[in-house]
MDAnalysis code that builds the backbone (N, CA, C; Angstrom):
import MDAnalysis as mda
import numpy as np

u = mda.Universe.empty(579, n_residues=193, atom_resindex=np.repeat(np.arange(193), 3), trajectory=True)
u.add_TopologyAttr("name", ["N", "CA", "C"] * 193)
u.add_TopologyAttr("resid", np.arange(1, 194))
u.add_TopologyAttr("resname", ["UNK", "UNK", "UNK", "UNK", "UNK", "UNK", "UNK", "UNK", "UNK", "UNK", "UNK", "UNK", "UNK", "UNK", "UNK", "UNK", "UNK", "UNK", "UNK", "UNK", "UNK", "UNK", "UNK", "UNK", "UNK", "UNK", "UNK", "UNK", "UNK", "UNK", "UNK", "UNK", "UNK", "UNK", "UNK", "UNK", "UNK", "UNK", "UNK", "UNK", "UNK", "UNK", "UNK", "UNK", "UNK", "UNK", "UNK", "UNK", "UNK", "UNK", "UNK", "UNK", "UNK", "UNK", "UNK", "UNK", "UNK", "UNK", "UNK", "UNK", "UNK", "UNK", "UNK", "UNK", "UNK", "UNK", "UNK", "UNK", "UNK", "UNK", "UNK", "UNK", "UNK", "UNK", "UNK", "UNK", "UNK", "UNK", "UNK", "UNK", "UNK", "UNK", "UNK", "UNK", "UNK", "UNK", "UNK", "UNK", "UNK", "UNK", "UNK", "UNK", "UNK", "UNK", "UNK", "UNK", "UNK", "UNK", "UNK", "UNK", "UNK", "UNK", "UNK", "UNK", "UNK", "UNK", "UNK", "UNK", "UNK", "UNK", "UNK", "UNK", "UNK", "UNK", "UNK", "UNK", "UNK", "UNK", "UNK", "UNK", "UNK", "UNK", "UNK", "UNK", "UNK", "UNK", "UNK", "UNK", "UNK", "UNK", "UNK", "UNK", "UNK", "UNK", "UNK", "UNK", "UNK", "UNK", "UNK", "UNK", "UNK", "UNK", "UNK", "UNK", "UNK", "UNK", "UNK", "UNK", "UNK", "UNK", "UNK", "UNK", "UNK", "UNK", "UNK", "UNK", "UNK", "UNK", "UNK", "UNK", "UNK", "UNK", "UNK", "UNK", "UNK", "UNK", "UNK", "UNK", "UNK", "UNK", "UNK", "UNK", "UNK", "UNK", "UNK", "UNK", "UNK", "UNK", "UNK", "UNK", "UNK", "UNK", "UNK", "UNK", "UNK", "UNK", "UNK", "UNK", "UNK", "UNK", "UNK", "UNK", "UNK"])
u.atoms.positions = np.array([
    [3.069, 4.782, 13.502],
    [3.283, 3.735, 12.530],
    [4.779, 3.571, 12.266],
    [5.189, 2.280, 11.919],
    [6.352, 1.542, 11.473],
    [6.583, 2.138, 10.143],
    [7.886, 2.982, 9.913],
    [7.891, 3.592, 8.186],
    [8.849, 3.065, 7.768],
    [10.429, 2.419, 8.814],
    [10.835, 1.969, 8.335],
    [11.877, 1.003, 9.285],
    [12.380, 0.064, 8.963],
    [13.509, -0.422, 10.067],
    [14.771, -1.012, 9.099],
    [15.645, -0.937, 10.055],
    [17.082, -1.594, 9.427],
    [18.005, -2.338, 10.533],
    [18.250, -3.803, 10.022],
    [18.429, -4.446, 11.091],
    [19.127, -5.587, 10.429],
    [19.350, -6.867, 11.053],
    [20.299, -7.983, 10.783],
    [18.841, -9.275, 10.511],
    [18.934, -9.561, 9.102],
    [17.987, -10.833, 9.000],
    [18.237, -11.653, 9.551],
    [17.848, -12.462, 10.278],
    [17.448, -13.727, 11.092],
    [16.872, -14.935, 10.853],
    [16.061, -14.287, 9.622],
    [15.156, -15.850, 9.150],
    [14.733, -15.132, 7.881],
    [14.570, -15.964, 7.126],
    [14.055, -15.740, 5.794],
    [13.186, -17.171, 5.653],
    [12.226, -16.483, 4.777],
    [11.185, -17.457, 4.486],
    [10.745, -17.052, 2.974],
    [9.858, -17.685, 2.464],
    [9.631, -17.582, 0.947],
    [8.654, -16.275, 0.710],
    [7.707, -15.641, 1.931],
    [7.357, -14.260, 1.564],
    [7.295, -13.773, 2.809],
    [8.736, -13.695, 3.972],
    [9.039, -13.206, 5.001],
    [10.417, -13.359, 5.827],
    [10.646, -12.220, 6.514],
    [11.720, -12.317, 6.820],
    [11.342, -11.868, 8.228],
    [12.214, -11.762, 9.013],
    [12.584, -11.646, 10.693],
    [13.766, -10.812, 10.831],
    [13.289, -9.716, 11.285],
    [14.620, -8.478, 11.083],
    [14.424, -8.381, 12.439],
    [15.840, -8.628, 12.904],
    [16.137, -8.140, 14.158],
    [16.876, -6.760, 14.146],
    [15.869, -6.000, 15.218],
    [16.744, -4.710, 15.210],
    [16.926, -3.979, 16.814],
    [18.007, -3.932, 17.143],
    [18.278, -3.963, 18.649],
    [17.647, -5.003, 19.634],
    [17.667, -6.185, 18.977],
    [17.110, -7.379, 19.978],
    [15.762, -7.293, 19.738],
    [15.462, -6.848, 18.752],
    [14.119, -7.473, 18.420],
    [13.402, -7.837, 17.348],
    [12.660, -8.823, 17.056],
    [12.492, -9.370, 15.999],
    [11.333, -8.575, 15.298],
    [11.512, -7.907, 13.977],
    [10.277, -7.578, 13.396],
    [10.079, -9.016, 12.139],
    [8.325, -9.310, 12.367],
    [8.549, -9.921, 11.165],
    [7.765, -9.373, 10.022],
    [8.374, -9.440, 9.044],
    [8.120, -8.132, 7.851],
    [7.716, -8.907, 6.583],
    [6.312, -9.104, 6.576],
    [5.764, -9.895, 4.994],
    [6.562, -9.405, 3.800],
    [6.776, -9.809, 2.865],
    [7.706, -9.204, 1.550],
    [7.190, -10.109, 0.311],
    [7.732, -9.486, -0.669],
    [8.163, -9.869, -2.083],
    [8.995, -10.768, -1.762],
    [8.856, -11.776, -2.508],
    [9.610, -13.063, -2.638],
    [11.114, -12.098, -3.155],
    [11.181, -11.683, -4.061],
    [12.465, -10.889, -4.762],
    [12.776, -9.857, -4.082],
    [12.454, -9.212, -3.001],
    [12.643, -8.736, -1.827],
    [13.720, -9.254, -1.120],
    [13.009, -10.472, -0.682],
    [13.491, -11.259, 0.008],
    [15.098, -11.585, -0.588],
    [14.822, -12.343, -1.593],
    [16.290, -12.954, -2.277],
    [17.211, -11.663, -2.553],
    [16.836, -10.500, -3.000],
    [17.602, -9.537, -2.901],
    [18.368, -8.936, -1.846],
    [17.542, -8.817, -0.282],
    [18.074, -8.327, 0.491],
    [19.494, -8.963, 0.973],
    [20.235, -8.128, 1.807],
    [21.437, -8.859, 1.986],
    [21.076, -8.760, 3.490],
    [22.192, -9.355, 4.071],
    [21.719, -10.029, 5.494],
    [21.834, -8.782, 6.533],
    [22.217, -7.608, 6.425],
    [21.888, -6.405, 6.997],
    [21.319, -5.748, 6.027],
    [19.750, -5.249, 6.356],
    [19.247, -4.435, 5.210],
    [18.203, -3.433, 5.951],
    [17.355, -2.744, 5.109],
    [16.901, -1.635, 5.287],
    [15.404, -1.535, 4.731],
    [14.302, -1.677, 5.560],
    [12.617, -2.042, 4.814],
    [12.364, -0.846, 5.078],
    [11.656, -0.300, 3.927],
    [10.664, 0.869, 3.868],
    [9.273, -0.291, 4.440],
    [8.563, 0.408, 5.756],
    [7.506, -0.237, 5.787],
    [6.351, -0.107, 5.662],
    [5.318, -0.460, 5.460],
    [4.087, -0.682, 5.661],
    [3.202, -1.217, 6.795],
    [2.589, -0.272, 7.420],
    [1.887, -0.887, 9.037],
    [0.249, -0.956, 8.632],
    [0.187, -2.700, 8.793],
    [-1.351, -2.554, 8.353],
    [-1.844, -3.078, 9.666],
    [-2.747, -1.956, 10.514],
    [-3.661, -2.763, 11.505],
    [-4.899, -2.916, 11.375],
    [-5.556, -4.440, 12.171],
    [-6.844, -4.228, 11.839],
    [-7.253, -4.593, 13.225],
    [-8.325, -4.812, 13.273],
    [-8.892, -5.963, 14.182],
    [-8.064, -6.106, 15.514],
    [-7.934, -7.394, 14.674],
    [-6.795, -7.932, 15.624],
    [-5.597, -8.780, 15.762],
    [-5.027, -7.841, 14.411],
    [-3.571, -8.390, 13.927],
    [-2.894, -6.688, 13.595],
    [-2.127, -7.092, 13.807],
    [-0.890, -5.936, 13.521],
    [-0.011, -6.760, 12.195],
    [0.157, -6.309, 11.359],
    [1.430, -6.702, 10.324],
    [2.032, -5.944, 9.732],
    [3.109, -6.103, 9.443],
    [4.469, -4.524, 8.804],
    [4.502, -5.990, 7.205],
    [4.891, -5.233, 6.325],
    [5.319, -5.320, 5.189],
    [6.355, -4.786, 4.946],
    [7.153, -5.468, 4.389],
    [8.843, -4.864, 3.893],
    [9.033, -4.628, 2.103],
    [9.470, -3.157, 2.338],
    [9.858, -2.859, 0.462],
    [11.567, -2.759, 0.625],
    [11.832, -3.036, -0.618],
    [13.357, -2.234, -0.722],
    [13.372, -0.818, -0.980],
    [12.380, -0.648, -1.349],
    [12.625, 1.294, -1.725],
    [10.728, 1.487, -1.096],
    [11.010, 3.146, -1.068],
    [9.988, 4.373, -0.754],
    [8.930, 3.744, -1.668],
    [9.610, 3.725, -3.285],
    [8.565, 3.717, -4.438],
    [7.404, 2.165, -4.157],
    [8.558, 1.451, -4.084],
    [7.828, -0.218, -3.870],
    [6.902, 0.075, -3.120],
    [6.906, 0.502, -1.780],
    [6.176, 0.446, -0.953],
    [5.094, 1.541, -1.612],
    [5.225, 2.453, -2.184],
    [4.362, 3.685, -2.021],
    [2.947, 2.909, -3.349],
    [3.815, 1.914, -3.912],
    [2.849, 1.303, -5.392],
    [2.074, 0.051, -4.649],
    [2.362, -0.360, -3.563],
    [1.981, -1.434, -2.634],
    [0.644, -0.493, -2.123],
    [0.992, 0.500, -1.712],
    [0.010, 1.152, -1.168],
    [-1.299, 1.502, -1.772],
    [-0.808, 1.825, -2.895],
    [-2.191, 2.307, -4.378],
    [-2.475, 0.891, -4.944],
    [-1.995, -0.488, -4.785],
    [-3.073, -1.748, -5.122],
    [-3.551, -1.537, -4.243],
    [-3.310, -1.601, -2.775],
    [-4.482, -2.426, -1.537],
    [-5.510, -1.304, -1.598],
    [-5.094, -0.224, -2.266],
    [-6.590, 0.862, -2.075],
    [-7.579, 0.642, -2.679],
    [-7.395, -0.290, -3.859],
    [-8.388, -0.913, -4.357],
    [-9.296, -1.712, -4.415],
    [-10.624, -1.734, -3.802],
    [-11.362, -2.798, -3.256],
    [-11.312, -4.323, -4.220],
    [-10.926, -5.489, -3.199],
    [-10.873, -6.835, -3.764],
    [-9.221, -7.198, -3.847],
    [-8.371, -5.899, -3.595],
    [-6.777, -6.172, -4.168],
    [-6.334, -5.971, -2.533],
    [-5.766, -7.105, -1.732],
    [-5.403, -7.201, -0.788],
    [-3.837, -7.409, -0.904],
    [-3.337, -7.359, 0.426],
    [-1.777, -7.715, 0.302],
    [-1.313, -9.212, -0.542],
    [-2.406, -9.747, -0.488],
    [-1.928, -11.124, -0.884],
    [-1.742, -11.100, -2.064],
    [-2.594, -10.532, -2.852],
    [-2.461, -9.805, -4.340],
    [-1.888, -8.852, -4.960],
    [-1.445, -8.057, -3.912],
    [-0.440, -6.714, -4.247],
    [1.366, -7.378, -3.636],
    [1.282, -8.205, -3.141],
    [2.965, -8.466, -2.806],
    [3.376, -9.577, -4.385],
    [2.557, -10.382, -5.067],
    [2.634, -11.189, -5.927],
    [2.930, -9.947, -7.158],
    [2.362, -9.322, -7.369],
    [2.538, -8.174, -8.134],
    [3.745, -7.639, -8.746],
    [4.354, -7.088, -7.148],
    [5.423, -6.411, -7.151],
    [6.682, -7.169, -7.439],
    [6.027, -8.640, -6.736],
    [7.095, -9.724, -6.982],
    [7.433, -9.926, -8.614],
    [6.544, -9.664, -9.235],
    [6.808, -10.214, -10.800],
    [6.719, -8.841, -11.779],
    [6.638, -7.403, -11.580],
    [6.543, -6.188, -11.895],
    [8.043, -5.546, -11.077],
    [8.872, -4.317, -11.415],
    [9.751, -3.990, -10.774],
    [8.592, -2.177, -10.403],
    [8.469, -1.227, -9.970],
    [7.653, -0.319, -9.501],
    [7.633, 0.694, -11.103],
    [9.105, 0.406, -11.729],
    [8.766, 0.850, -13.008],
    [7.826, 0.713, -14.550],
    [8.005, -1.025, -14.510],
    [7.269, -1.997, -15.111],
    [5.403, -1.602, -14.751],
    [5.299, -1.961, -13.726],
    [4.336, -1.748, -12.925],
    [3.653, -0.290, -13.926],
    [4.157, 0.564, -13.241],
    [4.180, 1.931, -13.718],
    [3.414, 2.228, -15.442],
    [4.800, 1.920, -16.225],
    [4.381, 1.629, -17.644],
    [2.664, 0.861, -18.145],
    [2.814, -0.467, -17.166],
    [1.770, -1.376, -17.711],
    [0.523, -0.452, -17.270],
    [0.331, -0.337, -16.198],
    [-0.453, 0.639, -15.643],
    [-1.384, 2.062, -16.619],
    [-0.044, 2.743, -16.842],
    [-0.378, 3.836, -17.686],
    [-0.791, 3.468, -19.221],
    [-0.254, 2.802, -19.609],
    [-0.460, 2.603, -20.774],
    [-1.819, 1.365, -21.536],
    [-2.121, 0.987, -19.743],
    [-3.434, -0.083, -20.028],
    [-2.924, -1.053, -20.810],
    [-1.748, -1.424, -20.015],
    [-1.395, -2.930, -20.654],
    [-1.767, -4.193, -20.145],
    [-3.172, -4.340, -20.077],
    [-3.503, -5.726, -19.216],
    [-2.867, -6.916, -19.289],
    [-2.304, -7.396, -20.565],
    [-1.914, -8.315, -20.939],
    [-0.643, -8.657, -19.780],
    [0.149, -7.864, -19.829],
    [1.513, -7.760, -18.785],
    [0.773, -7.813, -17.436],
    [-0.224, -7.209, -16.954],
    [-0.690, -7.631, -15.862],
    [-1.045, -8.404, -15.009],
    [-1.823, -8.589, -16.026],
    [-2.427, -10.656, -15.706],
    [-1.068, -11.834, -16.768],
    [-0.392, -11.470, -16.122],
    [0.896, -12.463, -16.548],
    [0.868, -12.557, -15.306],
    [0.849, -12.111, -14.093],
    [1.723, -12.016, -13.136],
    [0.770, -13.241, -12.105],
    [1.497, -14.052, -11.870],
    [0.847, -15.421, -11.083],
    [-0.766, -14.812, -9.765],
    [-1.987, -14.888, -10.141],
    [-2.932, -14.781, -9.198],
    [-3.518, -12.920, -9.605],
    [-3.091, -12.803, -11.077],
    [-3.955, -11.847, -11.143],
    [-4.493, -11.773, -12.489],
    [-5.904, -12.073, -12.466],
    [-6.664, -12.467, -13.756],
    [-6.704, -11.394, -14.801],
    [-7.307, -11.314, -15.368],
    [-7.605, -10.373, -16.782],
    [-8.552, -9.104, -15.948],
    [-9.610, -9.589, -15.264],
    [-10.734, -8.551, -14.906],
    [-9.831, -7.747, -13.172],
    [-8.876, -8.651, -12.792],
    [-8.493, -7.651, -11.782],
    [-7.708, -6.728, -12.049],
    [-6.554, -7.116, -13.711],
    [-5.632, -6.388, -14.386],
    [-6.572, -5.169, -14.673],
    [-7.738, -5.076, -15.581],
    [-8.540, -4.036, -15.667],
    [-8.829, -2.927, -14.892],
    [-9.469, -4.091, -13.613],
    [-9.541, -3.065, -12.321],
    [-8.110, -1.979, -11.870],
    [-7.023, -2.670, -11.888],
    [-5.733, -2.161, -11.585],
    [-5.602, -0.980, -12.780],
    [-5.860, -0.986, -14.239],
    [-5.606, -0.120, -14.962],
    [-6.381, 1.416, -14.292],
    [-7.989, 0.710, -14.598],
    [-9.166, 1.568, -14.051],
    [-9.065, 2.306, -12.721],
    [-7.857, 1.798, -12.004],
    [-7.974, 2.231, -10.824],
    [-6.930, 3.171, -10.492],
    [-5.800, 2.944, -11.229],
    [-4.567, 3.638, -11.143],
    [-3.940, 4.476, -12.193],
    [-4.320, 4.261, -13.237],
    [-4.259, 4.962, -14.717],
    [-3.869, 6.156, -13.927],
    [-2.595, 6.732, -14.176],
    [-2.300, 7.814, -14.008],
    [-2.037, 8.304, -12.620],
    [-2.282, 7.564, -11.751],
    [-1.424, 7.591, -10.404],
    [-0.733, 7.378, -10.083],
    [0.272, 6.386, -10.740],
    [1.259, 5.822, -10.048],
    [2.634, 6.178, -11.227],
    [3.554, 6.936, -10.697],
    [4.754, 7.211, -11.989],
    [5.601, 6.116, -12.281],
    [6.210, 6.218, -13.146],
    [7.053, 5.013, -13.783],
    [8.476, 5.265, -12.562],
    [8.984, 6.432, -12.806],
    [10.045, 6.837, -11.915],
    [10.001, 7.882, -11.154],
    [10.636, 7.860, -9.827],
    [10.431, 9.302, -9.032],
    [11.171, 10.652, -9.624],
    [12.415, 9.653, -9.970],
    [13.153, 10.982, -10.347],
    [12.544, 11.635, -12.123],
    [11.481, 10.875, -12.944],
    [10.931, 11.459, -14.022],
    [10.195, 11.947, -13.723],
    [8.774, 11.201, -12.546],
    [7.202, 12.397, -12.147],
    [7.739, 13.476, -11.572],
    [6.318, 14.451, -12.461],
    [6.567, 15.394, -11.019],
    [5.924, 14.973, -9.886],
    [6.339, 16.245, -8.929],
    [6.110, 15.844, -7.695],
    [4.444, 16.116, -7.688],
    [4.004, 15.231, -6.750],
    [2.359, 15.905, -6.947],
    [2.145, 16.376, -5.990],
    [0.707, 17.327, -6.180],
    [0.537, 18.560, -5.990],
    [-0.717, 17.842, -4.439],
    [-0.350, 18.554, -3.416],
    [-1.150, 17.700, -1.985],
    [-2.144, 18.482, -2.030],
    [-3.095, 17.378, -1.946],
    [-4.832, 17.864, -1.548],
    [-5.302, 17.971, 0.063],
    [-6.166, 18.562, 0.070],
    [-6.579, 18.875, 1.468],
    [-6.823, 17.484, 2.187],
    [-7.213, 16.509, 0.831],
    [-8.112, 15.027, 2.177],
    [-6.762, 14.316, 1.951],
    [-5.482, 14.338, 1.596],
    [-4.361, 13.468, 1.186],
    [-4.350, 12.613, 2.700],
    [-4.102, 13.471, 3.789],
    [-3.634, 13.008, 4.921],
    [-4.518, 12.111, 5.369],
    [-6.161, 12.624, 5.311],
    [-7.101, 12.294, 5.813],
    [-7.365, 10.733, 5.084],
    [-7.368, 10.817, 3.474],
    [-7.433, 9.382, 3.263],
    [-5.973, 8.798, 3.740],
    [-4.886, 8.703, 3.203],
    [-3.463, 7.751, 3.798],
    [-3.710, 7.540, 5.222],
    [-4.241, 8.457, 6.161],
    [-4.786, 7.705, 7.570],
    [-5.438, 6.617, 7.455],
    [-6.588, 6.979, 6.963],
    [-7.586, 5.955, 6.903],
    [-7.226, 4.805, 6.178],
    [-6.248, 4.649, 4.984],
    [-5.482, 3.582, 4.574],
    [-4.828, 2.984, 5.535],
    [-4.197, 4.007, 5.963],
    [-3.035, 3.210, 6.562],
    [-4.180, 2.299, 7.898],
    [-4.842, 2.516, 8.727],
    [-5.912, 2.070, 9.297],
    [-6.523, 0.595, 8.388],
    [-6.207, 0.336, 7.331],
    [-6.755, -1.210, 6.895],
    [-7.915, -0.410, 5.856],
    [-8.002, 0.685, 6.059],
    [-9.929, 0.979, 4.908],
    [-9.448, 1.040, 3.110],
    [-10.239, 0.292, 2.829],
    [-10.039, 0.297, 1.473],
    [-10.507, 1.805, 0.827],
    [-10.803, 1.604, -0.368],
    [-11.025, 3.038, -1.467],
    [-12.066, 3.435, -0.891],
    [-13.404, 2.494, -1.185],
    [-14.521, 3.051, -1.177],
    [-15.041, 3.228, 0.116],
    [-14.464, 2.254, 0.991],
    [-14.576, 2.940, 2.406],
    [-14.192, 4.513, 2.909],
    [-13.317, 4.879, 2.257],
    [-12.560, 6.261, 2.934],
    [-13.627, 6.957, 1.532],
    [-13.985, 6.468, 0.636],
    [-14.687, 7.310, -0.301],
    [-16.271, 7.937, 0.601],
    [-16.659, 6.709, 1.129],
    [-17.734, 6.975, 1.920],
    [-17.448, 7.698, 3.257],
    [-16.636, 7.296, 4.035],
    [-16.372, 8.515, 4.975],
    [-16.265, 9.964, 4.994],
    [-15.425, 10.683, 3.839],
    [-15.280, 11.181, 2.964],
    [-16.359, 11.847, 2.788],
    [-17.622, 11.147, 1.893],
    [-19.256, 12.032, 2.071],
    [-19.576, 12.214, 2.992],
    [-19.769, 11.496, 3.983],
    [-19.991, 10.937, 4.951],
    [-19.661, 12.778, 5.687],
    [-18.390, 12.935, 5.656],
    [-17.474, 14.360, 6.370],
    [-18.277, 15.474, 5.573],
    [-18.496, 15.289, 4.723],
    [-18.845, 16.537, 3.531],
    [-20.254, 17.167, 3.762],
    [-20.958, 16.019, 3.957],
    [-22.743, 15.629, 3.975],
    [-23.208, 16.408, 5.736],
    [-22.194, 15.969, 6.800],
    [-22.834, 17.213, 7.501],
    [-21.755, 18.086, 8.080],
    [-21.461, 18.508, 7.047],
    [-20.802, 19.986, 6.849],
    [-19.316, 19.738, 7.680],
    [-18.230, 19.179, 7.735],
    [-17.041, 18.913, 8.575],
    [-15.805, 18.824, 7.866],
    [-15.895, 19.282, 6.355],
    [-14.903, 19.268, 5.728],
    [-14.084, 20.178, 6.008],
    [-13.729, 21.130, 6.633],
    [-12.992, 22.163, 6.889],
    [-12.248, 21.499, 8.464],
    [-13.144, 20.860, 9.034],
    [-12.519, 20.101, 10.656],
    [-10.991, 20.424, 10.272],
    [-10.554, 20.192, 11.587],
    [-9.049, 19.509, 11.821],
    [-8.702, 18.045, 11.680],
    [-8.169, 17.759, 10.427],
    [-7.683, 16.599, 10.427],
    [-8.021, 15.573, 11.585],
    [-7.991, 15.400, 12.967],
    [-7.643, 14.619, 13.907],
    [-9.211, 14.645, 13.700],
    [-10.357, 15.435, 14.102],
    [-11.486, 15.353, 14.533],
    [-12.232, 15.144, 13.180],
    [-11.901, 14.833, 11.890],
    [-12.227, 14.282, 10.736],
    [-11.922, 12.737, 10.852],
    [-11.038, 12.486, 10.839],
    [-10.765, 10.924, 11.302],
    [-11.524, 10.273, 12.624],
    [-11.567, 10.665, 13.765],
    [-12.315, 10.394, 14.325],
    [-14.212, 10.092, 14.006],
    [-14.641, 11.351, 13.382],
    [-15.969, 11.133, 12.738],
    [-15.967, 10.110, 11.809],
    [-14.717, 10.317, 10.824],
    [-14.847, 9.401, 9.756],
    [-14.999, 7.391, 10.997],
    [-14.317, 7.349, 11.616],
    [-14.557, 5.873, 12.380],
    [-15.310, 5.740, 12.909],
    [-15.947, 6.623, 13.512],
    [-17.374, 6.479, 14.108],
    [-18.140, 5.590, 12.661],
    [-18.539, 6.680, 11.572],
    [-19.560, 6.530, 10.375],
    [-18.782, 5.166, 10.069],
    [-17.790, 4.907, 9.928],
    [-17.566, 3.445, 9.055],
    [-17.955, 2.307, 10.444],
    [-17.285, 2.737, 11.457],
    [-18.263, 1.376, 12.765],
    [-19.155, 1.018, 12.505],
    [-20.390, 1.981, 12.316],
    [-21.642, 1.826, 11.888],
    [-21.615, 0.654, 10.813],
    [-21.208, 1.230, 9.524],
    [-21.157, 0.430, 8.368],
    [-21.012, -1.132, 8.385],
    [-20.135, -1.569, 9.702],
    [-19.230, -2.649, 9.231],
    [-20.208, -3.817, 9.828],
])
């Protein structure tokens, strides 16, 4: 996966840019304020979402942006289209605060996210996501960390990797090696889909 590139903009568009980097063009979905922020040599923390049969990178200015990009789309119904509008009108700190403190109101301010998805976002993240890196602590890594962020990073929403997940548990494979957990886990969700 694409984690990060730094290169010479080429094109800017209203939620994308075209980073050329050694002669080649990445094009990197973004935050509108992303966008207007970056300067014409810059630096994307990325995001590699594959599915199907599209490949797309997403561009943050920082680790954090991207890492709070990552905890909306885990949420079933909250896609990129809904998590880049977000970030666009939230800074990862803002975000953070509204979040923890179940401030829906500030949530659903933000253009294309209603009252009941602000909820969902509280309900879903309450306490996951820090205001600042340098205030959280660092958190403490679980055995399935890798195993779900694979499967994220792979396009699967929450409850998908939630069900794989049993899915691993139910006939006895929780101890596997990472690699041969993911594998089972895609088999069981093929099925599903």
């Amino acid at each position: 996966m694409i984690a990060r590139l730094r290169g010479e903009i080429v094109e800017r568009g209203p939620d994308r840019v075209v980073l050329d980097v050694g002669g080649v063009g990445y094009e990197l979905w973004c935050a509108p304020r992303t966008i207007r922020e970056a300067r014409d040599h810059a630096t994307f923390h990325v995001y590699t979402q594959v599915a199907e049969d599209t490949l797309e990178l997403y561009g943050f200015a920082s680790a954090e942006e991207r890492a709070a990009f990552i905890r909306l789309i885990s949420i079933s119904g909250i896609g990129p289209a809904k998590a880049l509008p977000v970030l666009d009108g939230l800074s990862v700190e803002q975000l953070a605060t509204a979040i923890n403190g179940g401030d829906v109101r500030t949530l659903s301010a933000v253009k294309g996210i209603g009252k009941k998805t602000a909820e969902l976002i509280v309900l879903e993240l309450k306490g996951k996501i820090a205001a600042s890196a340098a205030s959280a602590p660092a958190p403490t890594p679980r055995a399935d960390d890798s195993f779900a962020l694979a499967l994220a990073q792979l396009g699967y929403r929450k409850a998908e990797i939630d069900l794989a997940a049993a899915h691993i548990a139910e006939i006895g494979k929780s101890e596997a090696p990472l690699p041969e957990r993911i594998t089972l886990a895609l088999e069981r969700l093929a099925k599903g889909r």
